[in-house]
N, C-alpha and C positions, 0 to 999 in steps of 0.2 A: 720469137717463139713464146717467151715468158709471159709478154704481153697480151697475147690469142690465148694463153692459158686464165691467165687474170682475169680478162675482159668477160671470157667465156662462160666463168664458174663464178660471178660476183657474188648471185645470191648466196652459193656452198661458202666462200671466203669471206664477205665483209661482216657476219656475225664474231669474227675471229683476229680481223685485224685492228692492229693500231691506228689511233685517228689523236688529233689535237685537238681539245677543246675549243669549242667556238669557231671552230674551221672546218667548211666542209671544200675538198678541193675535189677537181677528179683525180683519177687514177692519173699521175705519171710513172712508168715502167722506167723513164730514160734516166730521169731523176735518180729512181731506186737503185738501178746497174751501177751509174756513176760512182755513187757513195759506198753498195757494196765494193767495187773497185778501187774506190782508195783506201777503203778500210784493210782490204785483202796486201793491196801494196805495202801499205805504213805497218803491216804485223798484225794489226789489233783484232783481225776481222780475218773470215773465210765466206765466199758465197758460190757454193757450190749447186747442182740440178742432181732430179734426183731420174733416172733411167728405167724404163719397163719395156722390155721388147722392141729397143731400140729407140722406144720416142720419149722425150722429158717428157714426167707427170708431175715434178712440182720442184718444188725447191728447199736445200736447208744451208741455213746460214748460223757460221758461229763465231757471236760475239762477244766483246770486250776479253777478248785474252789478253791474260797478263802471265808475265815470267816472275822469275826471284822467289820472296817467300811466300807470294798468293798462287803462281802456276794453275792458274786456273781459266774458264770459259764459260760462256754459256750460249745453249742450241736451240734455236728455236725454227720451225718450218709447216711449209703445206703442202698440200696433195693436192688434184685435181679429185673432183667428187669420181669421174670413171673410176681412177684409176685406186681408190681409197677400199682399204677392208683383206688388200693380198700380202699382205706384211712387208710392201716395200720401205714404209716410215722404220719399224724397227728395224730392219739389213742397214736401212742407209744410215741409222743413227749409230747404228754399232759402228759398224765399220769408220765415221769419224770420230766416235769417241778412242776407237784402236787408232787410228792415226793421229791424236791430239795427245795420247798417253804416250806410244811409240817415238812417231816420227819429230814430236814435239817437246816432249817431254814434262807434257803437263801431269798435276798431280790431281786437281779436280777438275768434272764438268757439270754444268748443273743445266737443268730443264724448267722453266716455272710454264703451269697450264692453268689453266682456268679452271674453276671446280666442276662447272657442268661440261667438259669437255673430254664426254666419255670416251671419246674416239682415242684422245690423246693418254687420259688414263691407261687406258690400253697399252701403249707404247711404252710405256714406262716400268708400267708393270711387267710385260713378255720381258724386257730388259733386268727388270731385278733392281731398278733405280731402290735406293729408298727414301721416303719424304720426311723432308726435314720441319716443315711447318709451313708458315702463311704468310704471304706478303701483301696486309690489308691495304684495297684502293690501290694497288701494284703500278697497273697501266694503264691506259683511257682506251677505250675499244668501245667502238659502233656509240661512241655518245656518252658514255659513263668511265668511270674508272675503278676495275675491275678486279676483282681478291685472285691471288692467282698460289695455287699450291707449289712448292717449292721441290724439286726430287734433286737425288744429287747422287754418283757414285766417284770414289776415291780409286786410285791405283791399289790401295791395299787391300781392298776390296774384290778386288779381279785377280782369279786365277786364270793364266792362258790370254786370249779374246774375246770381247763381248762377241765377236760375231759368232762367233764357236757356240758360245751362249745360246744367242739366238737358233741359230743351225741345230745344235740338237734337241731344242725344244721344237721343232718345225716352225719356227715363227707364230707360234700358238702363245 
């Protein structure tokens, strides 16, 4: 399924994805699963879909948790172009950031986005993220490597759920 999503929506995705220097390979989806997978195994990692009327429209995965005195994560994901603009990114991000503070017991999670990536400013913003600064030449994407804005919210920052958050602003 992941893969008919991937495949489908290159042009909408590969402006956004991470690439290696000096490597162009194709798409492997089986690769990706695998490593999400043992990431999710070994703790460090979650790679979760994300749900719209029953059918996956994309994916968010949350990496490098740490426990002890960092307690922290960070979430990065995508949409399929249909399915983008109905505020599934921010429900689905709330709701793991409530499960990483909750069921986890984490203290931070962070977001970094790209600066021209209105869509995702977006998500960050309906969330209440706040930005923390700039991480110059971040990560390699579509051929370059990329300034990526940093957003982050703390537990002591959340009264209640973020999804609650989101729900009573309607996902606006």
């Amino acid at each position: 399924m992941l893969r008919k999503l991937l495949i489908a929506d290159r042009e909408w995705l590969v402006p956004w994805e991470a690439t290696t220097p000096g490597i162009r390979y194709p798409l492997d989806v089986r690769w990706m699963i695998r490593s999400l997978i043992t990431q999710t195994h070994s703790g460090n990692g979650l790679a979760l879909v994300m749900e719209y009327e029953g059918e996956v429209v994309g994916q968010l995965n949350v990496a490098n948790i740490l426990y002890g005195s960092v307690s922290s994560a960070t979430i990065g994901y995508w949409i399929t172009k249909s399915a983008a603009g109905r505020s599934i990114v921010p429900v689905s991000v709330a709701i793991a950031i409530d499960y990483l503070f909750g069921d986890l017991g984490l203290h931070r999670v962070e977001i970094d986005i790209r600066p021209e990536n209105t869509a995702s400013l977006r998500v960050v913003e309906k969330l209440g993220l706040r930005q923390e600064g700039t991480k110059e030449r971040f990560i390699h994407i579509d051929g370059q490597w990329r300034d990526h804005h940093i957003f982050a919210i703390t537990t002591e920052e959340l009264t209640g759920s973020l999804l609650s958050r989101v729900q009573n602003t309607g996902g606006q």
